[in-house]
Each structure stands twice: as C-alpha cells, then as structure tokens.
One Martini backbone bead per residue (centre of mass of N, CA, C, O) as a GRO file, in nm:
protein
  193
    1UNK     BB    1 -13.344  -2.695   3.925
    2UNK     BB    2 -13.288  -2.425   3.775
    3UNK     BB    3 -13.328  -2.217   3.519
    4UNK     BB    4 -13.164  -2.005   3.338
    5UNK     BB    5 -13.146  -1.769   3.146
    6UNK     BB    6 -13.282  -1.663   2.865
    7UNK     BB    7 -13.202  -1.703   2.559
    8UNK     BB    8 -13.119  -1.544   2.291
    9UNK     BB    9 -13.191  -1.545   1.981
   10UNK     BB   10 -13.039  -1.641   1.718
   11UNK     BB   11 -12.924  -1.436   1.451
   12UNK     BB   12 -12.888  -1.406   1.158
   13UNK     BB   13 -12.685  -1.258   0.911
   14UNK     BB   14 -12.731  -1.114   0.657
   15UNK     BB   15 -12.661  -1.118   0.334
   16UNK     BB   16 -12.453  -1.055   0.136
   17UNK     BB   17 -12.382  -0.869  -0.127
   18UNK     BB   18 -12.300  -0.911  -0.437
   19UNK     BB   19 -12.045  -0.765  -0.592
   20UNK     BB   20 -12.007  -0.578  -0.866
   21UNK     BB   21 -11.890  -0.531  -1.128
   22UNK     BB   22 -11.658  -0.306  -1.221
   23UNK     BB   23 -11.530  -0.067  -1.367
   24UNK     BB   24 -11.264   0.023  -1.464
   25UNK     BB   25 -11.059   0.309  -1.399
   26UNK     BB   26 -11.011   0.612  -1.546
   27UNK     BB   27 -10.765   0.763  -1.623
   28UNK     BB   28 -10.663   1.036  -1.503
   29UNK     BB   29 -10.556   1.353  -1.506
   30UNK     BB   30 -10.258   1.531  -1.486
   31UNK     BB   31 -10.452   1.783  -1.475
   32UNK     BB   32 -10.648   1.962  -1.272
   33UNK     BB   33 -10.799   2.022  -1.526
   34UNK     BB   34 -10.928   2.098  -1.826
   35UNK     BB   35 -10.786   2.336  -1.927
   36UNK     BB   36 -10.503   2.212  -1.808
   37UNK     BB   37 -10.487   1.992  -2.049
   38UNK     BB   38 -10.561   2.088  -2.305
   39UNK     BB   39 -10.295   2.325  -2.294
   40UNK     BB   40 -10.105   2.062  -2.360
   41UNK     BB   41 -10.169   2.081  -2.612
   42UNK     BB   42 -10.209   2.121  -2.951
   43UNK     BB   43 -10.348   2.343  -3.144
   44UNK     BB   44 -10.546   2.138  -3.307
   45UNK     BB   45 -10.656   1.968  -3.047
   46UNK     BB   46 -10.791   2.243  -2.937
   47UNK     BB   47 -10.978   2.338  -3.151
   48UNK     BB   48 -11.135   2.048  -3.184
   49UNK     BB   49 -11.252   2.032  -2.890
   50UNK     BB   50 -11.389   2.287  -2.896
   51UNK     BB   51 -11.617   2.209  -3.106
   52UNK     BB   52 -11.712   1.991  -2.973
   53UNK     BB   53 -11.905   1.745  -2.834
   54UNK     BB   54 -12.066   1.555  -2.619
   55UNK     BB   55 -12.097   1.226  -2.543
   56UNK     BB   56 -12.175   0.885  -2.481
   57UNK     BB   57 -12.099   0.842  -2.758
   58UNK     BB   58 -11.804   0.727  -2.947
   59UNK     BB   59 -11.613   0.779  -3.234
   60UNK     BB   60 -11.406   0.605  -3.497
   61UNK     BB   61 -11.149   0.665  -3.763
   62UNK     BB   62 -10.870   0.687  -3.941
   63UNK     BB   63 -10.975   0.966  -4.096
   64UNK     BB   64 -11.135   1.160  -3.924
   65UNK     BB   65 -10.897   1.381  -3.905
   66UNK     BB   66 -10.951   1.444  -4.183
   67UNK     BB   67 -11.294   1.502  -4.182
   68UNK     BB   68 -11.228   1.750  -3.964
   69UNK     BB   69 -10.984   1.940  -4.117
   70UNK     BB   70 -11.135   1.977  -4.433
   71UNK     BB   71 -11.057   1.649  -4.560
   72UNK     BB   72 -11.346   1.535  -4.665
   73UNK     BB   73 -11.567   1.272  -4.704
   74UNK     BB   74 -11.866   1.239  -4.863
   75UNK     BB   75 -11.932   0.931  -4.853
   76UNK     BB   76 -11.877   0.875  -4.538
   77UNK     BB   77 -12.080   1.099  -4.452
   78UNK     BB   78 -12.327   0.969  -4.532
   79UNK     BB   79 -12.325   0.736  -4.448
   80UNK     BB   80 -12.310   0.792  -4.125
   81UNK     BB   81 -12.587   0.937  -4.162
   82UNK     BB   82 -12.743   0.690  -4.214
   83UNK     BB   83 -12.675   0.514  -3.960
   84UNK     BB   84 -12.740   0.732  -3.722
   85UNK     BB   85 -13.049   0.748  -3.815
   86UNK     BB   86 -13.127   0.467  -3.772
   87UNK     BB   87 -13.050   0.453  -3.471
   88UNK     BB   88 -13.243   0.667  -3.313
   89UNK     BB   89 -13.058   0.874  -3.115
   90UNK     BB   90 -13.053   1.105  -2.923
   91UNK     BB   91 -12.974   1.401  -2.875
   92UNK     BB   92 -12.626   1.409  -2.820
   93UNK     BB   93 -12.504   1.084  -2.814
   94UNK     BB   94 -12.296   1.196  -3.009
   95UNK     BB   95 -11.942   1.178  -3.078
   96UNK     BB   96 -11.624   1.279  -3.229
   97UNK     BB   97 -11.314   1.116  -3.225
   98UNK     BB   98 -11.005   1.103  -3.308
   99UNK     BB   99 -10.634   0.955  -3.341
  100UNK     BB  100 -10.580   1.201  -3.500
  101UNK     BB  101 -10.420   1.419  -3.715
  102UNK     BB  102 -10.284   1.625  -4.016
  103UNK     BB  103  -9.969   1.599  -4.128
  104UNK     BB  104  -9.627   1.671  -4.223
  105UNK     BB  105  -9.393   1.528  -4.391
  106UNK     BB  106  -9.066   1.569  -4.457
  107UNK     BB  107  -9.222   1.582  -4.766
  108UNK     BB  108  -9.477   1.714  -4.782
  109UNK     BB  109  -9.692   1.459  -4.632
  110UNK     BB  110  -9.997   1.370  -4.555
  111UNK     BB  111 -10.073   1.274  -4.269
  112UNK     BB  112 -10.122   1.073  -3.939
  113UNK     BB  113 -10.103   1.199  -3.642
  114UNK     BB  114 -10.081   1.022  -3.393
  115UNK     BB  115 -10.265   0.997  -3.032
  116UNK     BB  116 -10.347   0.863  -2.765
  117UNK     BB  117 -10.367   1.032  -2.517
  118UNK     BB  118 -10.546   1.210  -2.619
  119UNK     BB  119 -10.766   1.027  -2.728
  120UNK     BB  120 -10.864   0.948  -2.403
  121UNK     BB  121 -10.883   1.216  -2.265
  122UNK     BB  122 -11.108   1.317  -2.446
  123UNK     BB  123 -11.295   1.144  -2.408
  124UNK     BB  124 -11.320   1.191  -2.141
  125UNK     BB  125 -11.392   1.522  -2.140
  126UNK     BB  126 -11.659   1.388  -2.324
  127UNK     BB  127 -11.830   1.212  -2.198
  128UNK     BB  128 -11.761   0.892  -2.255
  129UNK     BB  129 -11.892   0.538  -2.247
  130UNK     BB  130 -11.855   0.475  -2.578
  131UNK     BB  131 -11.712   0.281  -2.841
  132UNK     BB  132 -11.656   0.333  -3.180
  133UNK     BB  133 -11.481   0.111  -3.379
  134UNK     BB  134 -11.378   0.174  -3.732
  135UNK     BB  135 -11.174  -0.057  -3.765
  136UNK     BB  136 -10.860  -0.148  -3.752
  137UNK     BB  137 -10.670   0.047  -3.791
  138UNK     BB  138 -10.763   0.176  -3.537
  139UNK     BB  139 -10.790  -0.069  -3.357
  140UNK     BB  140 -10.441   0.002  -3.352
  141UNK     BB  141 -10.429   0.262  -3.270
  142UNK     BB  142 -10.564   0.254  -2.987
  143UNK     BB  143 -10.426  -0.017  -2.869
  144UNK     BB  144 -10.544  -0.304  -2.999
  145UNK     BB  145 -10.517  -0.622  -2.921
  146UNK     BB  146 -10.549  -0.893  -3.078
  147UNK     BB  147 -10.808  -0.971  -3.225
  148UNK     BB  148 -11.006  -0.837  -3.497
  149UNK     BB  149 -11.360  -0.795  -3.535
  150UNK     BB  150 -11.653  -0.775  -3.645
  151UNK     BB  151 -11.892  -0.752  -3.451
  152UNK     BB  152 -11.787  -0.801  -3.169
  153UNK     BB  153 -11.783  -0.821  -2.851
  154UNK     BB  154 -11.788  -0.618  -2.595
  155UNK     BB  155 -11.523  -0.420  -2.435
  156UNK     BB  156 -11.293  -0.302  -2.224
  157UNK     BB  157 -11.134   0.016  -2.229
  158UNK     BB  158 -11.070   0.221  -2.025
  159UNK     BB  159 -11.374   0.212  -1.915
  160UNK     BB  160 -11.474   0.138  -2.173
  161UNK     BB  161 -11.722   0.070  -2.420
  162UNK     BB  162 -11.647  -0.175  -2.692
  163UNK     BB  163 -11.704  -0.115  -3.035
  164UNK     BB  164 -11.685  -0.309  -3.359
  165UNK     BB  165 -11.645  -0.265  -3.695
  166UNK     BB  166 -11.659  -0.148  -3.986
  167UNK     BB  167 -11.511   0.011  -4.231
  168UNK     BB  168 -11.634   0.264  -4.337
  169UNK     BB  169 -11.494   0.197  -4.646
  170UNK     BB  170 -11.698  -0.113  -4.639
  171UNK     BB  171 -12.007   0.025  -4.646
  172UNK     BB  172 -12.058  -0.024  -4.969
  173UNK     BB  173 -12.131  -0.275  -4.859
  174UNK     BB  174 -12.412  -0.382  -4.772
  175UNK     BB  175 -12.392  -0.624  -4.573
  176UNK     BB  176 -12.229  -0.434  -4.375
  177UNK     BB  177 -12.418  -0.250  -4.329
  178UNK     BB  178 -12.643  -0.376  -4.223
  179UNK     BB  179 -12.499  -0.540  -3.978
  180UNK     BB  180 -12.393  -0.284  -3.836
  181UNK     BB  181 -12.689  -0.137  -3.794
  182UNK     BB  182 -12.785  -0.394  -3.620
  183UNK     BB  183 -12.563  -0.414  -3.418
  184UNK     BB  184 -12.590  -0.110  -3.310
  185UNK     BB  185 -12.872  -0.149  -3.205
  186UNK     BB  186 -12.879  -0.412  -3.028
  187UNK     BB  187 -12.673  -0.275  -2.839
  188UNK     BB  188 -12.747   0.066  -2.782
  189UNK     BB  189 -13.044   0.043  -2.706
  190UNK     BB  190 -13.027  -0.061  -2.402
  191UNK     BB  191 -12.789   0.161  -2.319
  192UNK     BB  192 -12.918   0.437  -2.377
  193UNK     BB  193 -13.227   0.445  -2.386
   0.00000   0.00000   0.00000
C-alpha cells in the first residue's frame, strides 16, 4: 500500500494580544463644533473658556470661579504657585477650570453658581487628560459619590484620570502641603513627563 500525499505541519495561530483595558469614551459634545458649542453657554462660561489655555493637567477647586472672576485671594494663589513650581512640569501642562463661577443669589449675595455639563465640556475642549480635584466641597460638586480622602488612588471618571487632595485653603497646614506636593509629583511625573 502506498502512503497518501503528505500532509502539511499544522500550524498553531499566533497567540492573539490580550486586548488592554480601555479607558470609558468621553462624552461627545452636542454641537458640532467648538465654536457652536462654547456658544450655547452664557456669557460668563465663554469670556473665561476665551482666555484660558489648554492644558493635559486640569486644576479644580471649589473656589476657582471667585479667583478666576476678579474676586481672587492672594494666599490661594500664592500656595498654588508654589506647588505648581515644585511639580517642575513643562510650559503649557496645567489649565484651570472651575465648577462654577460667581453669580447673586436672590438676596443679591453672591454665590457659585455651579454647572457640571460646562465644567465636563469645558475640560474636554481643553485637551485635559487629568484632573487634580482639591477638596471635597469640589469633588461632590463635580459629581464624585462614595468615599472621597485626599491622595487616594487616581480613578477615572468620563475618561479622565482623577486625583484627589487636599482643600486648597488647607495647605496652609505644612503637613497637608507636604503629602499634596509628593503626592502629586509621584503620581504625575511619569504620566506627564
């Protein structure tokens, strides 16, 4: 009996590539462009997004929108510039973005008037990768539920990587300044850099 054609080596197919996690899909804008979305906002929300910068860091702080409207405070600014210094991240890495901005409540006291839908927006239209959220006051208007300490591990939320610190206006505790400042170098030096 004579042996059959031989047949061909079988061949294993390659291993496919365990596919990485992704992060979650930002939210599209409802306007088709920049320009037509910006214009749906009121005119507060679009004078401040003019003049800001885009940035991969984006800052929050329940206060921003009173220190970015003209009602700033020195000793904020101040800590913050010395923080920003010490991260020693390249020109152009931070952009600040409020969750709201100051508006005259009924009584003609002025309050924050918070908008979350802008405040999302506004970071995505600013290329931000990362948000540093100080304090809770801000994390709860931003919309983060469930536990919320400072320096906790980054988490996303709408595709964005989320850090937690401490209350702006609690950095004048040393200890508190300190934790923030390595805090945020540690985490933010090999993403950024």
């Amino acid at each position: 009996m004579r042996p059959g054609p031989a047949s061909a080596p079988v061949r294993q197919a390659p291993a496919q590539a365990t596919a990485r996690p992704q992060p979650a899909p930002r939210p599209a804008p409802v306007a088709e462009t920049r320009q037509e979305l910006v214009a749906t906002w009121p005119e507060g929300w679009q004078k401040l997004f003019a003049r800001t910068r885009p940035g991969k860091v984006a800052w929050t702080y329940y206060g921003l929108g009173h220190d970015l409207c003209g009602q700033a405070n020195k000793a904020r600014s101040k800590k913050l510039s010395e923080l920003i210094a010490y991260l020693a991240m390249p020109r152009g890495t931070h952009t600040f973005w409020p969750i709201g901005l100051p508006a005259l409540d009924e009584d003609g006291n002025t309050i924050l008037a918070i908008d979350r839908e802008i405040f999302w927006q506004g970071l995505q239209l600013l290329n931000a990768r990362m948000l540093i959220i100080m304090g809770s006051p801000a994390a709860r208007a931003v919309g983060i539920q469930g536990p919320i300490s400072p320096t906790m591990p980054m988490r996303p939320i709408n595709g964005m990587l989320t850090l937690l610190t401490w209350d702006i206006d609690d950095l004048d505790n040393e200890d508190h300044f300190s934790r923030t400042r390595n805090y945020l170098r540690q985490t933010l030096t090999p993403l950024v850099c």
